[in-house]
N, C-alpha and C positions, 0 to 999 in steps of 0.2 A: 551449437554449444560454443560457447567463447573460454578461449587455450588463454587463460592469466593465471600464470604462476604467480601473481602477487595476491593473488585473489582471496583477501582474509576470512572473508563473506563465509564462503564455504566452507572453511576449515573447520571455522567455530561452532557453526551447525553442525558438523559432525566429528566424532570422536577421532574419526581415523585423517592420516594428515594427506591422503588419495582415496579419492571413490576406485572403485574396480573397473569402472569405464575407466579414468585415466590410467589407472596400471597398464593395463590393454593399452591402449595408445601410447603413451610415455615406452611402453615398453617395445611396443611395434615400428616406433616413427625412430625408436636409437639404434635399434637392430638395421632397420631397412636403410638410416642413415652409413650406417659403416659400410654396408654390403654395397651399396650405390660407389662412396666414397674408394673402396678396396677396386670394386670392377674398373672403375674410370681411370686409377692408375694404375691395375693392371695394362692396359690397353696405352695409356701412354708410354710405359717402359719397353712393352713390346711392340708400340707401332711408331712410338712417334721420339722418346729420344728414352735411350738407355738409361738408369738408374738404379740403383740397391733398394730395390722394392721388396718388403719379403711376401710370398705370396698370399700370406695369410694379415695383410698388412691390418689394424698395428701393433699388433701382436708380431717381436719378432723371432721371437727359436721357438717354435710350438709346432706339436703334429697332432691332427686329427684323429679321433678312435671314438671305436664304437665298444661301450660296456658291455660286458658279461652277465649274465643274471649275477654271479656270485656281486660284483662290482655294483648293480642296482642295489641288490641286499643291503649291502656296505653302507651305501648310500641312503637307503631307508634308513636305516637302524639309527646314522646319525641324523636326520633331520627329526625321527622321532626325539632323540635326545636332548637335543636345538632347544626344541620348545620344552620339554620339559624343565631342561637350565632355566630359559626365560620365564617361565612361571615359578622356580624356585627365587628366581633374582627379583622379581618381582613383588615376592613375598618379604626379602629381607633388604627389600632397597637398594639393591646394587652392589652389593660388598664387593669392595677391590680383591678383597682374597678371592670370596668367591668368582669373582671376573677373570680371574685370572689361570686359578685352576680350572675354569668351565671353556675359557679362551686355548689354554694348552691342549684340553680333551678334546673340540673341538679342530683345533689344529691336525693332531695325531691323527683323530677319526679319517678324515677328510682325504686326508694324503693315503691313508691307508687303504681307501678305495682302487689307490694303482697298484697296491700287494706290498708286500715287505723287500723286492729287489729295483722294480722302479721310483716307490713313492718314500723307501727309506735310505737304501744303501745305492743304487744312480747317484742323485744327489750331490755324495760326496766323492765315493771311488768310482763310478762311472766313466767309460772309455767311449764315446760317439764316434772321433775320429775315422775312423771304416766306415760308415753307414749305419754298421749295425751298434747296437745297444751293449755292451756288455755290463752289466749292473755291480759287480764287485770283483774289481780290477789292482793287483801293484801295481802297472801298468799304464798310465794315463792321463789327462791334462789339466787335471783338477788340483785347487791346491795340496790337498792329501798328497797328492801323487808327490808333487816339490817336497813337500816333507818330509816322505822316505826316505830321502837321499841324505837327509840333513843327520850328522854324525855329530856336531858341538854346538848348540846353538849361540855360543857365544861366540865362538867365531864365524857365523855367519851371517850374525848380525853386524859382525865389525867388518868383514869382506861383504854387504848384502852389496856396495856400489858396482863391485865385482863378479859378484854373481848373479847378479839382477840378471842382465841378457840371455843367461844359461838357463832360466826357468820357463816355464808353460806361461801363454798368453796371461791366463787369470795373473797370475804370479810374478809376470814382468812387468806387467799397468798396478803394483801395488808398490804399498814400502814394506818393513821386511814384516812387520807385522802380521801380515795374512798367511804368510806361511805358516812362523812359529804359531800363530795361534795353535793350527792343525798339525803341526808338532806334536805341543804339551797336550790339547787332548787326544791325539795317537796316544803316546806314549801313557795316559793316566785309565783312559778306555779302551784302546786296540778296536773296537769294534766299530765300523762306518756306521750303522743304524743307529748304534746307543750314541755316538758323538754327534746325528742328527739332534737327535731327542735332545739333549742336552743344549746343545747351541737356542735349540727353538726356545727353552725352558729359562736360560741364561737372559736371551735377549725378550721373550713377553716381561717378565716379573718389573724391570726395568722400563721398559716401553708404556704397560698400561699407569704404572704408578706413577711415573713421572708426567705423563698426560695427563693424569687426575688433577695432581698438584697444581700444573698448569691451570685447569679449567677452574680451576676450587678461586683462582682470583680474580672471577668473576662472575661466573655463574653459581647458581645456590648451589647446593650439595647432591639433590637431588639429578639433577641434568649433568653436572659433572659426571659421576660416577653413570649413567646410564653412559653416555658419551663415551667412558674407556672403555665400556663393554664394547661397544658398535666400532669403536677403532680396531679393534681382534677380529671383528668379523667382516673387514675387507676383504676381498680378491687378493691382494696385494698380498697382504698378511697370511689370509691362508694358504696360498699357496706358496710362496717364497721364505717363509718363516722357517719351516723344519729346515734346517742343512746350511740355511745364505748366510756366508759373511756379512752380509748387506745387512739382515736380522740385528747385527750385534751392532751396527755401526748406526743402525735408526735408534736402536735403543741408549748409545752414546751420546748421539746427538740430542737428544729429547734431553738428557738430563743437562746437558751443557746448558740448553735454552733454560729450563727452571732455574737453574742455581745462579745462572749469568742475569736473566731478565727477573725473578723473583726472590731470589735468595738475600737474605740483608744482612749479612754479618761478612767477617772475613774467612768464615771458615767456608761458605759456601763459592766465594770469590775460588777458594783454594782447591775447593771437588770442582769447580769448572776448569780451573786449569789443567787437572788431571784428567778429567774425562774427554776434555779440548786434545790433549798430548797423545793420550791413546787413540782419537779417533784419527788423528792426523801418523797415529803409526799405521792402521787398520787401512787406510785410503787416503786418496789426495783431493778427491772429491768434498772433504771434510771444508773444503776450500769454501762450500757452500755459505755454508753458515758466519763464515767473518763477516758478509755486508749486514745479514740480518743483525746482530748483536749490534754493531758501529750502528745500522741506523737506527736501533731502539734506544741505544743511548741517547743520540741525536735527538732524538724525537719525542720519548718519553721523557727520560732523563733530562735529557738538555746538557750533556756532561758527557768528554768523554772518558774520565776517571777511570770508568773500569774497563771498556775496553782495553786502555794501555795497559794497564793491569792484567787480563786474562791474556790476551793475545800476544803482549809482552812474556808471561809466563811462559806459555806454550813456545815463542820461538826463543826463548831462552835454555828451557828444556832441550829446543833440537839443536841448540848452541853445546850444551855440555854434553850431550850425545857425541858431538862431533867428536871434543877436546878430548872424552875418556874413552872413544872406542873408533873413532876413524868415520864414523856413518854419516854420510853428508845429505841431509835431505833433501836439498835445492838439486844436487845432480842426480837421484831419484830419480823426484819430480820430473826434470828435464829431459831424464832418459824413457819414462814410461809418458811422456807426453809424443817423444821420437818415435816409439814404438806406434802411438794411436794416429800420428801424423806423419809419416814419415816423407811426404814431400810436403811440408807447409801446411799454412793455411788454408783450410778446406774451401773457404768462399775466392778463393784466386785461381786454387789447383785446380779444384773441380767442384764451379758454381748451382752446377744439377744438382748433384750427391747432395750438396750442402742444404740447398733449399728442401728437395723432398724427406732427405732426413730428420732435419727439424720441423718439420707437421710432425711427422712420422715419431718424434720424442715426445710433443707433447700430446698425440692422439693417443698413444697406449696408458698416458698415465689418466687420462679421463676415460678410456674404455674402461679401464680397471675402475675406476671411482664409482660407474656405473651412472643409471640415468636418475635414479630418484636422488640421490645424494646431490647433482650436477642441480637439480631444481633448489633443492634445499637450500644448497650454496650460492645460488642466486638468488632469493628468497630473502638470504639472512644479509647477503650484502644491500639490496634495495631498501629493505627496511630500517638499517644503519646508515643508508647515504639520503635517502630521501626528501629529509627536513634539510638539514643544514649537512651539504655534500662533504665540505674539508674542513669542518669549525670540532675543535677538542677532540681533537686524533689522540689526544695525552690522555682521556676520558674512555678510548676503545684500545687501552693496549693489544688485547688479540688479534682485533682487526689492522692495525698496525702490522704485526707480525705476519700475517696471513701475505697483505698486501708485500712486506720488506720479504716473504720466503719466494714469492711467486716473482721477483721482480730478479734477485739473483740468480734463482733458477734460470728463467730465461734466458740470462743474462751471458751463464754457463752453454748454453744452448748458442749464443750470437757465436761465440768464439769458437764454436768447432767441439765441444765436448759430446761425447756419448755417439760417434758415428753410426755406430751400427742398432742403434734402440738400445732395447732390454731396459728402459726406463721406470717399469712398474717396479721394477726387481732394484734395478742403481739407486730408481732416485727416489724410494718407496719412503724418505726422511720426509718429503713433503706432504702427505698425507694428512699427519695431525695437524700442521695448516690449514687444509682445504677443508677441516671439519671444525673450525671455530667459530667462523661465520654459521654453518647450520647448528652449531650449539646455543649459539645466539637466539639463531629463528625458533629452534625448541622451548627453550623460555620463553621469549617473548608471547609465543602462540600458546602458551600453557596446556603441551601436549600430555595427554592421558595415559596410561596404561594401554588403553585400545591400540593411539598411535605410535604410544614407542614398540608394542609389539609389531607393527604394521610394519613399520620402520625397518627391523631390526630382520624380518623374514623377508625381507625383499632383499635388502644387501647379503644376506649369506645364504639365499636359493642363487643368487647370481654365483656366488663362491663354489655351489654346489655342481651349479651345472658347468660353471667352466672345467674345475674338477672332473667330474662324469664324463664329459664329449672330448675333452683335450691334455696333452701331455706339453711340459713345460721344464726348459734345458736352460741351461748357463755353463 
């Protein structure tokens, strides 16, 4: 048998976009790839030169477990559910509502396979510190925790420069944003579970619509909308969605990208600069996204108008931050980069660290992608570069984007960012990226019913089983 993922031949003969021989294979040779990959630097950490390996490499905070019957149940009941959604969505076309609330239920189910104290309330009040687990804690080094302590939020917003170093890791690599969020909802919920639920609820409704938007400027309406459903049902998604700040700061960032790269009025200019402001309150990783917009200007546009526009907004914003409450975001910044760096430069200090950790950032966010997506994605990039490799890039804005998110990414990777992993969970904003090129290939191959079902149980059995066999911390 001849392995060509380009292989259109095939596809169009059959409904589904993999025979079951490839499932089997594709699914065998990605599995057996990491396990090879995982044992080899195990063995050079331990024999040959030291390194922050984690051992479950690249996965980096996760522990091993074996389900309960009650846990399988769990388990069944939602996969039975799965497809029942995909045969209702099926019926009514994808409806973004319905995507959404099937994306949520989903989400919930899922997590809820680890019970109501690890898979709801860990999350957010959770204490690891000791070893042990404790699942609902005052006590502990999550942002929740920093937020207990907070007595006027205005003033800690105007002292956050001051009080940055006094917080919990999560809390000291932020600006003040991530606290107060878990502040205001303490104080509106009280309850770690329900403020789970919530955050998840807050950042999908945002996330899938604006992705829609997105795809709607270019592909028909049909693959768009199936496309937001299949963005919910990453690994990434389900499992990091309930409780992540990250959740709410993918769901920012996506809208920034519609409103900045598709929005045409001033008013949309205007929700990008707020969405830009807030996400840059939320994280400094928000940092990501200035090359992609500068170079879609560049490139589509050929103008860079609104860049100075948006990105002027936003650091003008953290200009009158300054002037009416003291909050300096550059010293921030500078403080919680001290905090991740604290003797220099990773690739001078220590050029091991550096090099095995950046595999090690972008092998987790393609374990998480999973292997049929990873074909897909290559699939839909050959098929657009094939004819004419770099003639009207101004003709594939997504593939522009795709190519300007993975490039800054990286990029954020050369300079030392994210030492320790947890990339599926940080850098989870590049995802809707990595799925525009396969929205591409889904068009173009005028996949069926058969294979967006095909599609759609392979990426969320992957979700299921990471779920089932494994627990996942921050």
């Amino acid at each position: 048998m001849r392995f060509d993922i380009d292989n259109k031949t095939d596809l169009m003969s059959n409904s589904r976009l993999f025979t079951w021989r490839q499932v089997l294979i594709y699914t065998t040779a990605f599995v057996g790839v990491v396990i090879v990959i995982q044992r080899v630097l195990r063995y050079i950490s331990e024999h040959v030169v030291a390194f922050d390996n984690p051992y479950y490499w690249p996965v980096s905070i996760f522990g091993p477990r074996l389900p309960s019957l009650r846990d399988l149940s769990v388990a069944a009941g939602v996969a039975a559910v799965f497809f029942l959604f995909c045969r209702v969505l099926e019926v009514k076309r994808f409806s973004i509502v319905l995507s959404i609330v099937f994306g949520v239920a989903l989400i919930a189910g899922l997590n809820f396979i680890h019970g109501l104290d690890v898979g709801y309330y860990a999350p957010i009040a959770g204490d690891a510190r000791t070893g042990v687990l404790i699942p609902n804690t005052l006590d502990g080094q999550e942002y929740f925790h920093d937020a207990l302590t907070i007595t006027d939020p205005v003033d800690f917003f105007r002292r956050y420069n001051e009080i940055q170093p006094t917080l919990h890791m999560h809390g000291h690599t932020h600006p003040p944003g991530a606290v107060l969020t878990f502040y205001f909802l303490t104080k509106l919920l009280r309850d770690p579970a329900m403020i789970a639920v919530v955050i998840m609820i807050l950042a999908t409704i945002p996330t899938i619509f604006f992705f829609y938007r997105i795809l709607q400027t270019e592909l028909n309406d049909e693959t768009a909308r199936y496309m937001a459903f299949l963005l919910v049902l990453l690994p990434a998604v389900q499992i990091y969605y309930l409780a992540s700040l990250d959740a709410l700061i993918v769901a920012l960032l996506t809208g920034v990208l519609y409103l900045f790269c598709f929005g045409k009025s001033y008013r949309s200019a205007i929700g990008a600069i707020v969405l830009l402001t807030a996400s840059f309150l939320l994280t400094f990783v928000s940092l990501f996204i200035l090359p992609v917009l500068v170079g879609f200007d560049l490139i589509v546009r050929r103008s860079l108008k609104r860049s100075v526009l948006v990105v002027g907004g936003m650091v003008g914003a953290h200009v009158l931050f300054y002037l009416l409450t003291g909050y300096d975001g550059w010293h921030s910044f500078r403080n919680a980069s001290l905090h991740e760096n604290p003797n220099g430069f990773m690739l001078f200090v220590d050029p091991v660290n550096y090099l095995f950790t950046r595999v090690e950032d972008v092998a987790e966010i393609l374990f998480f992608f999973g292997p049929f997506l990873l074909i897909l994605l290559i699939r839909g990039f050959r098929s657009k570069f094939q004819l004419r490799p770099f003639a009207d890039l101004r003709q594939r804005p997504l593939l522009v984007l795709t190519i300007l998110a993975c490039t800054s990414l990286l990029g954020m990777y050369a300079v030392g960012a994210w030492r320790t992993g947890e990339t599926a969970r940080a850098c989870a904003y590049i995802y809707p990226y990595l799925l525009f090129p396969v929205g591409y290939y889904l068009e173009d191959a005028e996949v069926g019913s058969s294979g967006r079902l095909q599609l759609a149980a392979l990426v969320f059995m992957q979700s299921l089983g990471m779920q089932v066999f494994g627990t996942y911390h921050w």
